[in-house]
Backbone as CSV, one residue per row, in Angstrom:
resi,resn,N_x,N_y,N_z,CA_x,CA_y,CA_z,C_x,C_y,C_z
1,UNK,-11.271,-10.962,0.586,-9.855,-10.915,0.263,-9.274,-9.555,0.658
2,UNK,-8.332,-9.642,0.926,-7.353,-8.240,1.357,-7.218,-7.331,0.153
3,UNK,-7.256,-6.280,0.269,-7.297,-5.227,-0.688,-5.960,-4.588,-0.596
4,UNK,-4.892,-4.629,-1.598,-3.461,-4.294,-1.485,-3.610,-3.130,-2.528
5,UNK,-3.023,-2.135,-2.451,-2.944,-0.909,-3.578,-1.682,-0.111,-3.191
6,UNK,-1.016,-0.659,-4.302,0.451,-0.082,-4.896,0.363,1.135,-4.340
7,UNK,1.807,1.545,-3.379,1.853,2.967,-2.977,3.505,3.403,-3.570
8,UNK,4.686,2.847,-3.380,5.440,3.266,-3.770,6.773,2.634,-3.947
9,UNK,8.073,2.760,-4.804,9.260,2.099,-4.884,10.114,2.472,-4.103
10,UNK,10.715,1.519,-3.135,11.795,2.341,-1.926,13.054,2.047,-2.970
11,UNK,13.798,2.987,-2.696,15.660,3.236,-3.461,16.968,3.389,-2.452
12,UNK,17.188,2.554,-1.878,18.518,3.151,-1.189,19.812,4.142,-1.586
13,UNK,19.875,4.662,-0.992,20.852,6.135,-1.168,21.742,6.281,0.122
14,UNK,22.809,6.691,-0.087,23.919,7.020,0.621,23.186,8.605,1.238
15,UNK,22.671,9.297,0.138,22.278,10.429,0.918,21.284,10.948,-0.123
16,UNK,20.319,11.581,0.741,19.355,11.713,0.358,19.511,13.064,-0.481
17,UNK,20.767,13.774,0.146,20.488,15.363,-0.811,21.522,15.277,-1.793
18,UNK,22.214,14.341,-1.938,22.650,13.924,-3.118,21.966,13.316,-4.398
19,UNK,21.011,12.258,-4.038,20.137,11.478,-4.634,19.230,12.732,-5.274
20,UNK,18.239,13.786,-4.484,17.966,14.236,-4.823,18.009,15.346,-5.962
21,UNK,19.137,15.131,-5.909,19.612,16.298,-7.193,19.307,15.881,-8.128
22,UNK,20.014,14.902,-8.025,20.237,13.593,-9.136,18.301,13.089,-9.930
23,UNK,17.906,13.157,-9.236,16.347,12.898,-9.509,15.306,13.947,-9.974
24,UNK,16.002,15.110,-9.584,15.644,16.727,-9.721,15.756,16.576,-11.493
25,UNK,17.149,16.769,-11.526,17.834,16.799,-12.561,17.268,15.957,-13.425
26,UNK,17.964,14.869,-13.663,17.201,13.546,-14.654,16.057,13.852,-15.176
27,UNK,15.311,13.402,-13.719,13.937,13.182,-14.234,12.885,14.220,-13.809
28,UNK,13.268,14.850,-13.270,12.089,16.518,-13.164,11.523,16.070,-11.630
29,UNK,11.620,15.101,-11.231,11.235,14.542,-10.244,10.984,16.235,-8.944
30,UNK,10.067,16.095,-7.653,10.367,17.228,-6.636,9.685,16.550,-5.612
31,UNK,10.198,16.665,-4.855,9.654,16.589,-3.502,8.362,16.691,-2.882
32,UNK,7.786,15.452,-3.010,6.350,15.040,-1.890,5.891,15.604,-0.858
33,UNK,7.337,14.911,-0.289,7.066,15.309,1.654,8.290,14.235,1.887
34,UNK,8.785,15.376,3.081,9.997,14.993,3.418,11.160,15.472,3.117
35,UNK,12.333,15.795,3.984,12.736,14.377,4.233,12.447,13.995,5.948
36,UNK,11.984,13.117,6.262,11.796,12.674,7.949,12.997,11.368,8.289
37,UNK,13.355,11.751,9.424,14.397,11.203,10.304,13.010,10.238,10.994
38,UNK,13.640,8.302,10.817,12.902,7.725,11.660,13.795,6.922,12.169
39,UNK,13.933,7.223,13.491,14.583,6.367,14.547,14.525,5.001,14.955
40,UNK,12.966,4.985,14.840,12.568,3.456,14.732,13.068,2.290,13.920
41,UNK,13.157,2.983,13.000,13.501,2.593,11.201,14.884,2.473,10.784
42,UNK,15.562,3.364,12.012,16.993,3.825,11.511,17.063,4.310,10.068
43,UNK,16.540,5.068,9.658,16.704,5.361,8.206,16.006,7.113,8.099
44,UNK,16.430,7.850,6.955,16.240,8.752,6.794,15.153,8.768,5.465
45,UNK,13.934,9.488,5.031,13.224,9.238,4.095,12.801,10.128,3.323
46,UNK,11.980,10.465,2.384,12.353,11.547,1.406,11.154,10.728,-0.149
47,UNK,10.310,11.303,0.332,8.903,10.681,-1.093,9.519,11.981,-2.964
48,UNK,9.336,11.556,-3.369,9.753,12.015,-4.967,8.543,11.626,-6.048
49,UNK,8.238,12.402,-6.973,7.299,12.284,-7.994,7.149,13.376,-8.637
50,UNK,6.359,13.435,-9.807,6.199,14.510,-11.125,5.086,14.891,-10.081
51,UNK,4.337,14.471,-9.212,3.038,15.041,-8.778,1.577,15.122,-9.371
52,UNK,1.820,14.093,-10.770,0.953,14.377,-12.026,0.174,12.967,-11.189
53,UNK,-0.990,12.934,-11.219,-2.306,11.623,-10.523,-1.800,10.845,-11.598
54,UNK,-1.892,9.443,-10.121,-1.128,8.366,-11.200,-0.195,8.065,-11.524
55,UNK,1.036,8.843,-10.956,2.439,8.340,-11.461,2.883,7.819,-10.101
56,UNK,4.404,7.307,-10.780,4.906,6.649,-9.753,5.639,7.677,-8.613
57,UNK,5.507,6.701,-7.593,6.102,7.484,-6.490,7.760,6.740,-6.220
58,UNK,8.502,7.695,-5.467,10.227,7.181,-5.457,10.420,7.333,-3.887
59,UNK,10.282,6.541,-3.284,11.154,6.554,-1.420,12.473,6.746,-1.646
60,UNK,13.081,7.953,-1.295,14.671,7.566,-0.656,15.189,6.987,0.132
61,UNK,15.592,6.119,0.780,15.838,5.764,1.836,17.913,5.842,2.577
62,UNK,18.161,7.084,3.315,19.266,6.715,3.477,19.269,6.163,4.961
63,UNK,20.542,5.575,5.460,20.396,5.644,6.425,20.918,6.033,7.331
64,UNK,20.563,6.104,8.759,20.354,7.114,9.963,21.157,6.120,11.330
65,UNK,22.576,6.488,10.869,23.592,5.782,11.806,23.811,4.402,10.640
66,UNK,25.116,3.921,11.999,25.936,2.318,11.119,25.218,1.520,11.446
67,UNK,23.770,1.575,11.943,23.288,0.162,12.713,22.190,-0.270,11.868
68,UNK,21.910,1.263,10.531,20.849,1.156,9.608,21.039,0.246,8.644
69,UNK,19.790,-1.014,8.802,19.941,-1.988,7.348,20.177,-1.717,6.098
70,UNK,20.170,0.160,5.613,20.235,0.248,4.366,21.529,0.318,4.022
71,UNK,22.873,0.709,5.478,23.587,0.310,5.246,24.480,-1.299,4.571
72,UNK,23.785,-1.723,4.699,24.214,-3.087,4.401,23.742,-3.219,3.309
73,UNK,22.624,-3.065,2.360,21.840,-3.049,1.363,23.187,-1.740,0.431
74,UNK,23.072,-0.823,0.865,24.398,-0.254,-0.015,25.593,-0.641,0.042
75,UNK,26.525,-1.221,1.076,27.316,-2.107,0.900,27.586,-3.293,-0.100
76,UNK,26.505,-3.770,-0.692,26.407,-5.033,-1.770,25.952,-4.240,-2.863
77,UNK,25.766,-2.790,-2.932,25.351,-1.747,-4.482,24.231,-2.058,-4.452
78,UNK,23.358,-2.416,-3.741,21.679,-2.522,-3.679,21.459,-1.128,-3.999
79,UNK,20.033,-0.507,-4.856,19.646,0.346,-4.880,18.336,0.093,-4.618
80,UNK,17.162,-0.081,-5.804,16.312,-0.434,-5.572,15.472,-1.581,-4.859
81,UNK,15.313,-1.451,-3.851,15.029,-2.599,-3.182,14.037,-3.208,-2.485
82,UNK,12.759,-2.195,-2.372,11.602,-2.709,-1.927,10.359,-1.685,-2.493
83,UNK,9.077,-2.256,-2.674,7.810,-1.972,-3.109,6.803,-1.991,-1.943
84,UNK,6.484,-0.745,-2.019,5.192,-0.378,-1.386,3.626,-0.850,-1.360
85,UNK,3.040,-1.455,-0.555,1.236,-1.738,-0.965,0.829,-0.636,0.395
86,UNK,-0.648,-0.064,-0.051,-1.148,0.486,1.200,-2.569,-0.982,1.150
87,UNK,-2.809,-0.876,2.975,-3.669,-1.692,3.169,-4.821,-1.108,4.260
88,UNK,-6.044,-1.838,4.287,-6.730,-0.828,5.005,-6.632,-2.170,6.222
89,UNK,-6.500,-2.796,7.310,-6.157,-3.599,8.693,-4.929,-4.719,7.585
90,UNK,-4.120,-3.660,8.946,-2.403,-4.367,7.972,-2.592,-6.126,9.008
91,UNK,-3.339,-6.035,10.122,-3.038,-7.417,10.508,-3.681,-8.232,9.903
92,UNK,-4.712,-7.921,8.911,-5.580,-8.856,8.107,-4.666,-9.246,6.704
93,UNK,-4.077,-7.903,6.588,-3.431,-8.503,5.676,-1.628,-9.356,6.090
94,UNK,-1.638,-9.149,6.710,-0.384,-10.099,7.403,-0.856,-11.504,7.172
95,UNK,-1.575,-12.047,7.843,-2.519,-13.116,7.737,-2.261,-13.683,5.887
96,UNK,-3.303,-12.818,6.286,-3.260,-12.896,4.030,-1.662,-13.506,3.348
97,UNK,-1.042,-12.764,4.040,0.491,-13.054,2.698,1.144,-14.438,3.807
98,UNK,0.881,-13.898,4.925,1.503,-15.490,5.127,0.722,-16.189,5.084
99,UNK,-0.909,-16.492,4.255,-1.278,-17.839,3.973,-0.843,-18.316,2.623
100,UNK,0.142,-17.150,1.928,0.456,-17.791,0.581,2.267,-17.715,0.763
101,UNK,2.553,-18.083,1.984,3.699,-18.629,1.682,5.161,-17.646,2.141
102,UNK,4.038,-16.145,2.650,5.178,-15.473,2.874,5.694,-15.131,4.171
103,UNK,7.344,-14.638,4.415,7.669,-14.760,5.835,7.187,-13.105,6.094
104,UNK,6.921,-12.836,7.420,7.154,-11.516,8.057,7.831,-11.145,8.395
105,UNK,8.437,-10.292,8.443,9.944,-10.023,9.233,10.135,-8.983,9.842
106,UNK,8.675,-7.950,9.914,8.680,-6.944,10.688,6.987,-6.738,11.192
107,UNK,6.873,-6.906,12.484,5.545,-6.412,13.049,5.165,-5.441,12.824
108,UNK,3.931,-5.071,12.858,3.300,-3.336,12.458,4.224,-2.360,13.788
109,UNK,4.329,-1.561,13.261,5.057,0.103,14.168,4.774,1.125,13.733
110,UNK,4.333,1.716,14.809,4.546,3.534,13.766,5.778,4.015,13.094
111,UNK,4.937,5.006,11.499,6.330,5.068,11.181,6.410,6.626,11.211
112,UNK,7.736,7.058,10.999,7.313,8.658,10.961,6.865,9.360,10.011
113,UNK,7.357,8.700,8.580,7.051,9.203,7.198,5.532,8.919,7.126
114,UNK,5.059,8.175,7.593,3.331,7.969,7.328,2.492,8.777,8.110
115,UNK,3.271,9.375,9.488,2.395,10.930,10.185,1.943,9.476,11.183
116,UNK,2.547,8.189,11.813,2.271,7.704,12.705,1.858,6.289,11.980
117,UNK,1.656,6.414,10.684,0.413,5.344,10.451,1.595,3.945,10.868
118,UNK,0.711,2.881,11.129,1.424,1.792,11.350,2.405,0.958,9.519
119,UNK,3.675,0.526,9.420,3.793,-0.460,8.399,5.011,-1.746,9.007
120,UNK,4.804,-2.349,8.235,4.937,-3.903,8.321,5.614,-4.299,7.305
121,UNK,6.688,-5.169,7.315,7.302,-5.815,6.371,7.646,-7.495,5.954
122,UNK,7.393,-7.729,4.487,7.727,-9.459,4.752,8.641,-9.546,3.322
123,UNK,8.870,-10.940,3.192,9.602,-11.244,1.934,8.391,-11.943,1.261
124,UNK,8.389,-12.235,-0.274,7.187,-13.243,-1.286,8.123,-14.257,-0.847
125,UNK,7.399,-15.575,-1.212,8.113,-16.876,-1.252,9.136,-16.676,-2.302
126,UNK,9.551,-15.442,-3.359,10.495,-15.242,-4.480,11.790,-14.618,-3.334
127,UNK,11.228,-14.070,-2.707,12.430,-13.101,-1.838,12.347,-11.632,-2.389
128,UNK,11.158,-11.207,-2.925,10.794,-9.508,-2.533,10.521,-9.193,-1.509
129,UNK,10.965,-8.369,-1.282,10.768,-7.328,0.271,9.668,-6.507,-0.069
130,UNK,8.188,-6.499,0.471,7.500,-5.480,0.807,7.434,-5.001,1.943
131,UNK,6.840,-3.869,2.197,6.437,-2.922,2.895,4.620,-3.125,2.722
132,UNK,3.756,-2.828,3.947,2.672,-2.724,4.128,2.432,-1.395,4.643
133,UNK,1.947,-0.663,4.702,1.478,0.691,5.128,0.029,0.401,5.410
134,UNK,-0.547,0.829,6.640,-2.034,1.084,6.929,-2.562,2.654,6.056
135,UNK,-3.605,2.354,5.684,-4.671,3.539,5.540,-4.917,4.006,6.210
């Protein structure tokens, strides 16, 4: 069986150094790594956490020009909107989720926030949006 392990919650944001304050502030939250410009992606990105092992991690995601989907996702007040798995052969696990029903909707690509690593995206048969990330 495919081995999926929770990596992180993506958040859409109008801007990332706005958001960030905002996350600073609140919740003590600081900066991972990032922020990286991905062209591929059209989107701008930005990892967040206490840094304490074990907690959750926060993606910013703004986006990078009018042609970026997160535009449209903030257009309807979407914020939170997709969940992270890391996988170790993302095409095995592609396989995997569409034998239970789910669509793909993005082939593996390098991304920039991962330092190259390949990720992949599908919907559950519910209509969650994940993200796949290679190991």
């Amino acid at each position: 069986m495919t081995s999926l392990r929770f990596s992180h919650i993506g958040v859409a944001v109008p801007s990332i150094r706005q958001a960030l304050a905002t996350y600073e502030a609140i919740f003590g939250y600081v900066v991972l790594s990032g922020p990286f410009d991905d062209p591929v992606q059209h989107v701008s990105v930005c990892f967040l956490g206490t840094g304490e092992p074990g907690d959750l991690t926060i993606e910013l995601v703004a986006p990078l020009g009018d042609n970026s989907p997160i535009s449209k996702l903030l257009a309807k007040g979407i914020g939170a909107y997709h969940i992270c798995y890391e996988v170790d052969a993302i095409e095995e696990a592609l396989e995997y989720v569409r034998s239970k029903g789910c669509i793909v909707v993005s082939k593996p690509l390098p991304a920039t926030a991962f330092e190259g690593k390949r990720i992949a995206w599908f919907y559950t048969p519910t209509r969650q949006l994940v993200e796949l990330v290679e190991r």
